[in-house]
N, C-alpha and C positions, 0 to 999 in steps of 0.2 A: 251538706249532702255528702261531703267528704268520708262521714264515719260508714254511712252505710254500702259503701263500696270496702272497707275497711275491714268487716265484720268477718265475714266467712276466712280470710288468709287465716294463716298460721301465726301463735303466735312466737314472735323473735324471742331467742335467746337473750334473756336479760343479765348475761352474768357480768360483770366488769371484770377489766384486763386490764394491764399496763397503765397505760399514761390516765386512761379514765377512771383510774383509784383514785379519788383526791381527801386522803384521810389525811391526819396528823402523823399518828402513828398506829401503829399496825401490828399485832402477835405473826412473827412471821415462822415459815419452816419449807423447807424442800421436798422432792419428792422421794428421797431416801428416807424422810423421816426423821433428819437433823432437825434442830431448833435456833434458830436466830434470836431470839427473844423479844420484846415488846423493843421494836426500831420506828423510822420516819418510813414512811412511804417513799419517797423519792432514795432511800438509803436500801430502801426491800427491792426496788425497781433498778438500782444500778447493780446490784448483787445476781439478779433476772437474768439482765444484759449480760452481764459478765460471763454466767452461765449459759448464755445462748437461750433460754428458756424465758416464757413468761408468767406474767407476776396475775396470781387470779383469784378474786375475792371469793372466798368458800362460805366464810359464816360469816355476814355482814352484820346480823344482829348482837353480837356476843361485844363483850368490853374489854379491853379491846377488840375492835372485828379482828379476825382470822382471816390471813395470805397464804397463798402456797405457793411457790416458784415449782412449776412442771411444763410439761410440754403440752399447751391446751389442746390442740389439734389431735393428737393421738387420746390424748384425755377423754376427746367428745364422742375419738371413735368407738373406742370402748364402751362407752354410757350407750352408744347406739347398739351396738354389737349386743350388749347383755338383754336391750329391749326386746332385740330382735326373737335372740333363744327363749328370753318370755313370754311372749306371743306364742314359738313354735312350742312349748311344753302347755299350755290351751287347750282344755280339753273343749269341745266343741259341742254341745248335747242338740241328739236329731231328733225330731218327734213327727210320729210318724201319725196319720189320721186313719180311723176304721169306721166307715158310717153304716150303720145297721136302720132297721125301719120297727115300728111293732109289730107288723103283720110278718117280720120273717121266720122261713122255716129252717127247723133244726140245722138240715145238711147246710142251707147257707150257713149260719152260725157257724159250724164244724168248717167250714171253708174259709171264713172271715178270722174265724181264731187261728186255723194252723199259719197264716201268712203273720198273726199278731204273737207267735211264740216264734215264727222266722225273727221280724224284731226285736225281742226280746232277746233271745240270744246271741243277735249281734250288737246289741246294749246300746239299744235305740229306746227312746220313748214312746209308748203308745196312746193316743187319747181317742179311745172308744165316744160314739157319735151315734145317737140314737135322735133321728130328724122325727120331729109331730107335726103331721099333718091335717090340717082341716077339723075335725071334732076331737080328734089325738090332744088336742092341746088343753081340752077339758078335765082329761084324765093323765096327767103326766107322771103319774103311780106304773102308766102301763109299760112308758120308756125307762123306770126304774128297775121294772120287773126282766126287763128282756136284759141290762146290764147286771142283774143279779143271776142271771141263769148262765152270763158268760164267764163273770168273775172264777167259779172254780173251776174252770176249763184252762186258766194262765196263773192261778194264784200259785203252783209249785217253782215259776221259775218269775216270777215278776210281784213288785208292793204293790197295794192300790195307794195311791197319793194322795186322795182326797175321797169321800162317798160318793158316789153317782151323784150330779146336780143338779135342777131345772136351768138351764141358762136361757132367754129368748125362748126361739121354737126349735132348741135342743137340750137334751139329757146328756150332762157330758161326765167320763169317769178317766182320770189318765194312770197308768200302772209303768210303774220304770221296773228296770230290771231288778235281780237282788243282787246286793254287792257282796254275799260270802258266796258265789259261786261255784263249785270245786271246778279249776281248768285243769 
């Protein structure tokens, strides 16, 4: 029962340090980028000490494995720090919904569309939503026709991404913006 409470944590840092290197020897080097050369582990680890720093397995699979005497704690904050700025340069994609019916008139259309070139412009994704209703579902040519009548009303500033499609009991079409924009 133990694993399944186990499951969701995080998991641990599995890198070995210090004394929990238990190799023969070891290619070793510091974090100026000296070289020790193919030593004992307990000779790489009193070299650590000595430095004040600790001894931390980088490439365990290689022959010899590979040591590096650094400071692991600022090491990690780092590795954290650069994740972090990669998450924040993420670009995030919004998609935005339009749902239209077949029985709509023009001015709606003109109304539904200038809110879907507001998106557009603010380089949001659009997935126009044409719902069939009730005997509509026999004829789902008729939700094709109504996302073909809106198509060149956004095609100057947005791609279609895929054809208009039957999905379920909707016709769906999504249009992103275009990426040579003049800003």
């Amino acid at each position: 029962m133990r694993d399944n409470r186990d499951r969701g944590r995080k998991k641990k840092d599995e890198t070995l340090l210090n004394e929990a290197i238990r190799l023969p020897e070891v290619r070793c080097m510091d974090d100026e980028g000296n070289q020790f050369g193919i030593i004992s582990s307990n000779e790489a680890l009193a070299i650590a000490e000595e430095k004040g720093m600790d001894l931390v397995l980088v490439v365990p699979n290689a022959k010899p494995p590979v040591c590096k005497i650094m400071d692991y704690g600022k090491y990690k904050y780092q590795q954290e720090k650069k994740l972090k700025e990669a998450k924040k340069k993420q670009k995030k994609i919004e998609v935005k919904e339009i749902k239209l019916s077949v029985k709509i008139a023009e001015n709606d259309i003109n109304y539904k569309v200038k809110h879907a070139r507001e998106f557009l412009e603010a380089d949001k994704h659009v997935k126009f939503r044409v719902f069939l209703r009730g005997r509509e579902m026999a004829n789902p040519q008729a939700g094709i026709d109504v996302l073909n009548r809106v198509w060149p009303m956004v095609e100057d500033i947005g791609t279609k991404e895929n054809e208009p499609k039957f999905e379920g009991r909707y016709v769906n079409m999504y249009v992103v913006p275009k990426k040579d924009k003049d800003k």
